[in-house]
N, C-alpha and C positions, 0 to 999 in steps of 0.2 A: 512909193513903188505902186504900179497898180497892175491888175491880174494880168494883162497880157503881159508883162514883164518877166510874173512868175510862171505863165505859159509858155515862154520863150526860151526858158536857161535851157542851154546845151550839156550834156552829158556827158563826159568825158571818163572812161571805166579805162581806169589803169592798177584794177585790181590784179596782185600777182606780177605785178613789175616792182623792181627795185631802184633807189637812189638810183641815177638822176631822172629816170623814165616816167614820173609821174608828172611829176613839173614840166618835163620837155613834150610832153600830151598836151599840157593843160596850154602852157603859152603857144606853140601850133592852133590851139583851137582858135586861141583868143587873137590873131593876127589878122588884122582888118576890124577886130571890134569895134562898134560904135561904145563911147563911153556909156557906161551904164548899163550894158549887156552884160545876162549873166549867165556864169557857167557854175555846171556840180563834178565836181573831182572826185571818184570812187577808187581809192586807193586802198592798200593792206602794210602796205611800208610804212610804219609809224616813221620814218624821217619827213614824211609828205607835211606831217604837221607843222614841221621846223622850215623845209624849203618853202612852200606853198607861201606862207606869209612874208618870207624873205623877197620872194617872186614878183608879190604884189607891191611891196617898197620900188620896185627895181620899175615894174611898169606902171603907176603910180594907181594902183587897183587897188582894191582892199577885198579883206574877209569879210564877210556878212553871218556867216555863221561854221561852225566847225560841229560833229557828233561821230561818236562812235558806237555800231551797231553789230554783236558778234564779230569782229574782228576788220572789219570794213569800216574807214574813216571817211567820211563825207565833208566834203570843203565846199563852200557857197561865195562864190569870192563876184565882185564885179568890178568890170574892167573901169581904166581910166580913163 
């Protein structure tokens, strides 16, 4: 990975929504991605943990990194 890659992840704040609304942010964003584009998921819905990686099977993306910070999940996922 090199920094303009990590200066480019798009931000996707689906804090305060629930199942399925975080997910369905996140794949909107990622439509037209070039593979390797990356996005950050700021969700509050712990399901996001469970869908979010499901998501990425489905568009052949992957998680790059997952954390949670007061009650705020943060997903690092890049596209396929």
């Amino acid at each position: 990975m090199t920094d303009l890659q990590e200066v480019e992840a798009s931000v996707v704040d689906a804090r305060g929504h629930v199942c399925p609304t975080p997910s369905l942010r996140l794949m909107k964003a990622m439509e037209g991605a070039a593979p390797g584009r990356r996005f950050i998921l700021l969700a509050t819905d712990p399901m996001a943990r469970i869908d979010v990686p499901f998501l990425m099977t489905q568009k052949n993306g992957r998680v790059i990194a997952a954390d949670e910070v007061d009650g705020v999940i943060r997903l690092t996922v890049e596209a396929g």
